[in-house]
N, C-alpha and C positions, 0 to 999 in steps of 0.2 A: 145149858148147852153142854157142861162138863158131864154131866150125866152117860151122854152115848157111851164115853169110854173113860176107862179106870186114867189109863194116861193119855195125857192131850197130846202126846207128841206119835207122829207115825216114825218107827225107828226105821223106815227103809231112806230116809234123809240123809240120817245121821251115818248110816252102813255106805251110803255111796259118795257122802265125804269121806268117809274113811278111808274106801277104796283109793280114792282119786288122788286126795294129799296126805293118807296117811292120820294117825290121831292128831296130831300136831294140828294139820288145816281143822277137824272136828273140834278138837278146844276152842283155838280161835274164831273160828266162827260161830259157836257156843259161847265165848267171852264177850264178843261182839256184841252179842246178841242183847246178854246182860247190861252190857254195860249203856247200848245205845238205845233199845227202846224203849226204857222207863223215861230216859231225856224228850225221844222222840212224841211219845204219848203224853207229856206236861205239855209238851211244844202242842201238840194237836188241839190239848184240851182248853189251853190259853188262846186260841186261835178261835177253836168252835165258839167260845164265852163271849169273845168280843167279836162276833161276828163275821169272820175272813172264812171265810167255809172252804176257798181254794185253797188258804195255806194249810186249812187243817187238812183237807184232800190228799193235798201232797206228800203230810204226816202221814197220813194213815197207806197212804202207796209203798214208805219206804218201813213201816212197819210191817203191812203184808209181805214182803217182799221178803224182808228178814225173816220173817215167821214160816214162809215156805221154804226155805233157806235150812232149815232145822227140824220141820215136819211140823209143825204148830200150825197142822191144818185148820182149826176151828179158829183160832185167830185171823189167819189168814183171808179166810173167807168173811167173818167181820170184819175185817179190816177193807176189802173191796167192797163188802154191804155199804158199810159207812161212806165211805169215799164214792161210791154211786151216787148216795141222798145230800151226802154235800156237793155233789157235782148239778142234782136238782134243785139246791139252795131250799133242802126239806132242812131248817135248821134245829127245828120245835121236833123229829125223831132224831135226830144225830146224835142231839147231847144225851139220850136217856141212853142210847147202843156205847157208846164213850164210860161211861160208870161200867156196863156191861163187859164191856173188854178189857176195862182195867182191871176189872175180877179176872178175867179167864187168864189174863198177865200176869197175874199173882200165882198160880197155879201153873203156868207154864215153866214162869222163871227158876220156881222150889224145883219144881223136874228136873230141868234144866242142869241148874246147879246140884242136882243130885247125882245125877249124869257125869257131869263134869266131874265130879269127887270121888266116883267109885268106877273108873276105868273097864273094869271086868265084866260090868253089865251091859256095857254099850253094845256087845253084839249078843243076840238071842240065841 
């Protein structure tokens, strides 16, 4: 999936937090981001494993949601793929797409936090 593009993130997200609140709101919602959806993503994965496909749903809702929040559009959209097939109680695809997104999270996060650390970049 990471393939299409060099970076996962679309920087027109992070340009119109900027506008709005300033780099201040862009941190923290870059901090946010960090800091709540590796929780949120255990929580889903612990969910999907044992069966509850609406709680993992609801993980993967406030995941996408973060993840458009920042421009991590390709998470984003696996994250409502996922949350579709657990809404279908597909649970035998769910948990393969779940490993899948925890990779592109890894890869968002480093951005992320690269983002976050070198100020100067954030506008193109």
């Amino acid at each position: 999936m990471l393939a299409r593009t060099q970076i996962p993130i679309d920087r027109k997200a992070l340009d119109r937090l900027e506008r709005v609140g300033g780099v201040a709101l862009m941190a923290k919602v870059i901090d946010q981001f960090l800091e709540k959806v590796p929780q949120r993503m255990d929580d889903a994965c612990d969910r999907g494993r044992a069966g509850d496909l609406g709680a993992m749903g609801r993980a993967m809702e406030s995941i996408g949601t973060a993840a458009w929040n920042v421009g991590a559009t390709e998470v984003g959209e696996m994250a409502g793929r996922i949350n579709r097939l657990a809404a279908a109680g597909a649970k035998d695809m769910v948990l393969p797409l779940l490993c899948q997104l925890d990779d592109m999270l890894v890869h968002v996060n480093s951005w992320l936090q690269k983002e976050k650390n070198a100020p100067d970049r954030w506008k193109t």
